[in-house]
N, C-alpha and C positions, 0 to 999 in steps of 0.2 A: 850624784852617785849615792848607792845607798851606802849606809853608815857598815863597817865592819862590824860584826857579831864578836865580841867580845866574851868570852869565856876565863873567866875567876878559876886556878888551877888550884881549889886546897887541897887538894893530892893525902900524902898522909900527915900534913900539917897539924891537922888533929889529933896526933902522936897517941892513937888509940882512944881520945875521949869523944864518946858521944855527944857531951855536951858542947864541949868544943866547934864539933862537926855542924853542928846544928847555929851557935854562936854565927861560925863561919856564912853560914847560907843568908842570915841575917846581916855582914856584912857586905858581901855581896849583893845582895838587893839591894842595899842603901846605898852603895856606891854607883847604881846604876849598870854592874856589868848585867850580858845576857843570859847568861848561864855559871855555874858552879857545877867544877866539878869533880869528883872523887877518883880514886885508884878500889877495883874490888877485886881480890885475890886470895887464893887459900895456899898457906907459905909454903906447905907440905908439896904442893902441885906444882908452885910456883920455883924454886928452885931447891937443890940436894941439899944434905944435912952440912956437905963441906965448902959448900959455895963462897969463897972470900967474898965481903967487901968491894964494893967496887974503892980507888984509891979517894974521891971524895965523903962519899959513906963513911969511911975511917974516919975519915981529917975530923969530920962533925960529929961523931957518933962513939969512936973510940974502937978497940977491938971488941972481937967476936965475929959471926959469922952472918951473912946474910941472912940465914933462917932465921935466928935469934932476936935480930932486927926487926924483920918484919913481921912475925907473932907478935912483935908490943905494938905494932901501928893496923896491924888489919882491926877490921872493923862486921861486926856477924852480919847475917841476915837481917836477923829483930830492927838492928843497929840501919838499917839500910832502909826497912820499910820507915821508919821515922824518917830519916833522908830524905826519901820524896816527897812524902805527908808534907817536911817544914820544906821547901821547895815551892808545891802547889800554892801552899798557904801565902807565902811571899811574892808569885807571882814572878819565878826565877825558874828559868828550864834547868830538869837535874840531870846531869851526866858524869858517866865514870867509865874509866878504862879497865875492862876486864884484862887479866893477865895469866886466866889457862880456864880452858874449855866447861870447870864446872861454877867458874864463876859468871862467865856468858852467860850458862843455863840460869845464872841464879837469877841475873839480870833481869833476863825473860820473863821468867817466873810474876818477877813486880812490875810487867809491863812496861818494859822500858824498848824502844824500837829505835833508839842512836844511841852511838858507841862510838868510841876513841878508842883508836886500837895504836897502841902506842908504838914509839922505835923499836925497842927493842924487839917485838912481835912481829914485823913486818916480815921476818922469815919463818915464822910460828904456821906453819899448814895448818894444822890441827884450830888452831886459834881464827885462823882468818872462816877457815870453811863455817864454822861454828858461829861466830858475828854476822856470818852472809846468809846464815839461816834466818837470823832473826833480826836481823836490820830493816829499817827502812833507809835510813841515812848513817854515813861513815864517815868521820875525819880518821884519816889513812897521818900520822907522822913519819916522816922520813927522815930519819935522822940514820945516824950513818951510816945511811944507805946508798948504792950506784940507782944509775934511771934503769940499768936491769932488774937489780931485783924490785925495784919501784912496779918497774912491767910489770912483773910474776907475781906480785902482790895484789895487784887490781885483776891479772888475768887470773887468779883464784879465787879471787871475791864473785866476778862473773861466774864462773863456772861451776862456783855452791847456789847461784841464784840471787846474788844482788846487781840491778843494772847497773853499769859503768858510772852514769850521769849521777846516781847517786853518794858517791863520793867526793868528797873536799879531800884535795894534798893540804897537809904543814909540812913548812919547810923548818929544819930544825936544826943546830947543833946541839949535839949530846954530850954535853961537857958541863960543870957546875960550879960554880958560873962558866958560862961561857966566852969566853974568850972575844972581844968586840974582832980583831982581824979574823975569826975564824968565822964569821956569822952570815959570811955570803949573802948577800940578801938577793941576790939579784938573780939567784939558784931559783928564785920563783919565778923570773921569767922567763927564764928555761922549762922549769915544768909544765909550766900553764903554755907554751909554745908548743912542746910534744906532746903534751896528755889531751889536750883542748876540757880541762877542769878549775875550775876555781882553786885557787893555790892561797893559802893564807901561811900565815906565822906563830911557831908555839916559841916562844923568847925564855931563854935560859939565864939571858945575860944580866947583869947588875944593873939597877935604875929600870926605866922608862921610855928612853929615848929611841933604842934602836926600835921599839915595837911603835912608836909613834912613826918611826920612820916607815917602817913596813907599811903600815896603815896608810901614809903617803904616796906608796907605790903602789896600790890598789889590793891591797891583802884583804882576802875576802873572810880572813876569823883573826882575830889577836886571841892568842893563850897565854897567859901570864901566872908563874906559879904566885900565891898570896898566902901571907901568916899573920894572925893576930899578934905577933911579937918575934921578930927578926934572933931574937936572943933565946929563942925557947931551944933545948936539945931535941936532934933531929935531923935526919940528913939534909933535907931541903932547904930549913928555915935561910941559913945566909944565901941561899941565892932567889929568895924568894920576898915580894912587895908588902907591906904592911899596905892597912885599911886605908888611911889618907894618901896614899903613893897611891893604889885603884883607883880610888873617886878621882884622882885627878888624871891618870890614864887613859879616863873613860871620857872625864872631858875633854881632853887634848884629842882622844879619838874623835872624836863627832867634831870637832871644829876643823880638825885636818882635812875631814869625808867632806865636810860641805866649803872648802878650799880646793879641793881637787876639781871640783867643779865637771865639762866634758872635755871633749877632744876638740874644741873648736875657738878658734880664736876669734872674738868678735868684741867691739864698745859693751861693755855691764850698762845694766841701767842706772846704776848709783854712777859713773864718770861722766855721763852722757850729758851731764848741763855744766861740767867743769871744760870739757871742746875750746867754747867759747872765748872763756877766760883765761886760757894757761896755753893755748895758737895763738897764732898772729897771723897778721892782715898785714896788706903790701900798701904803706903812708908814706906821704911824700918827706922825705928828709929835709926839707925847708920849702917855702913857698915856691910852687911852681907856676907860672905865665900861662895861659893859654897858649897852645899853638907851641911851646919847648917839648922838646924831644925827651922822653923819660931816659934817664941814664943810670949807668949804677951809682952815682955821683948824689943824685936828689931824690931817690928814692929808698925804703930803709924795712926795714920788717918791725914789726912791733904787736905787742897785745892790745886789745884781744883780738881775738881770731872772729870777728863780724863780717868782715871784707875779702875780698880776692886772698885767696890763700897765695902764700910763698912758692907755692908750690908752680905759680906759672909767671916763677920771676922773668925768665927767660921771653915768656910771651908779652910781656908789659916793654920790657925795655924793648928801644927803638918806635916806639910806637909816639904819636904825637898828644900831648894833654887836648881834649875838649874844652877845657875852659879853667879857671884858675883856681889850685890848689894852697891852702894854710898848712904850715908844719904840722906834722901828727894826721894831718887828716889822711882820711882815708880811698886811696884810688879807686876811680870808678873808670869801665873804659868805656 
């Protein structure tokens, strides 16, 4: 199976520093994920002057108001075109989820042709038509979403011009952290049932595990939000992986992917000379005479498996010995 594409979430983790941001893509690389990738937004478009907090925003951030917020975490153009520059350099795909229509274009503009179009967007018209102009590829998140407006989401994306097949679902809950009984996993293969698309996982939750698990279930992207320090202020940071929790996410990913293996049950070739040793063969349970009738009485099962398999005990007993057998040896008929 191929390995899940793993995309490193430093979203606004970068809490407005370019250095940071840049920091981050360097962590990323090193950990082996595939991709990095940012949130690009202009706050004025992106939501009103009175927009509360969502209740986790608070918890981690304190009051004020959603604007406020995220004027200290966007990040400019200038700040962007570096972005890709250290991306290229590192040899880590860059990606960011545009969050209103002039930041699509901005995207554009730096040649960028995949986009994450996040939960929250998934009803955004204006947002989706605008990505399906300039996409070639789309992770679609769905997070608290129904499979309706799932539909009306992909059927607006067709209908600005990007093919269906082009898109990946994530399956998502929108909670911070998320909740381990709310995380559905299994929501993926529902989608991937009715959509006939590759379905993967953007993981909100604390730790590692559940995205290891998705990745078990054939999740074709793991998303995982990451911070260079869990402790910095910021709405994401607590439900977000530090750098040695990635590398080790990415490992667990790829050893899961080549564990999965396919859909067929057959001998591996690493058990195939253990057969031998760990069967058993049909031996006589003490010396047997020529000419004695095998019985379940003098006959026994034992290792290794060189001889008549057990499997045709039934066909052995009743039958008459050829000539004389030693304890442990092995029936021939």
């Amino acid at each position: 199976m191929t390995k899940p594409r793993v995309v490193a979430e430093a979203g606004v983790n970068h809490n407005g520093s370019l250095d940071r941001a840049l920091l981050m893509i360097d962590e990323a690389a090193e950990a082996g994920a595939d991709t990095v990738k940012f949130q690009t937004f202009d706050p004025t478009e992106l939501v009103s002057a009175a927009a509360r907090k969502a209740e986790y925003q608070e918890k981690q951030t304190g009051s004020g108001t959603q604007r406020e917020m995220l004027e200290a975490l966007a990040l400019d153009e200038a700040a962007h075109v570096e972005l890709v520059k250290r991306c290229q350099e590192r040899g880590i795909s860059f990606l960011s989820t545009p969050f209103d229509v002039t930041s699509v274009e901005e995207l554009a503009a730096l040649g960028v042709r995949e986009y994450k179009i996040a939960s929250g967007e998934i009803t955004d018209l204006p947002v989706l038509r605008a990505v399906a102009r300039h996409a070639d590829s789309v992770l679609l998140s769905t997070g608290m979403a129904t499979i309706d407006e799932i539909s009306q989401a992909l059927e607006a994306l067709k209908e600005a011009g990007l093919d269906r097949e082009c898109v990946t679902l994530l399956h998502c809950t929108t909670e911070y952290p998320a909740p381990v009984e709310e995380v559905n996993l299994l929501a993926m293969e529902e989608m991937c049932s009715l959509f006939c698309l590759p379905v993967g996982y953007s993981d909100h939750t604390e730790g590692i595990e559940i995205s290891i698990a998705a990745a078990a279930m054939g999740a074709a992207v793991i998303e995982k939000h990451f911070t260079l320090d869990r402790t910095l202020p910021g709405p994401d940071h607590a439900a977000s992986i530090e750098p040695a929790e990635l590398r080790a996410l990415v490992r667990a990913i790829g050893r899961v992917s080549l564990a999965r293996g396919a859909a067929a049950k057959h001998p591996m070739p690493s058990e195939i000379h253990n057969a031998p040793l760990v069967r058993k063969s049909i031996v006589a349970a003490r010396a047997i005479e020529a000419g004695e009738t095998f019985t379940e009485e003098n006959i026994t099962a034992k290792r290794p498996g060189t001889g008549l398999s057990p499997m045709l005990w039934d066909s052995v007993v009743g039958l008459a010995a050829r000539r004389r057998f030693e304890a442990d040896e092995a029936i021939e008929l």
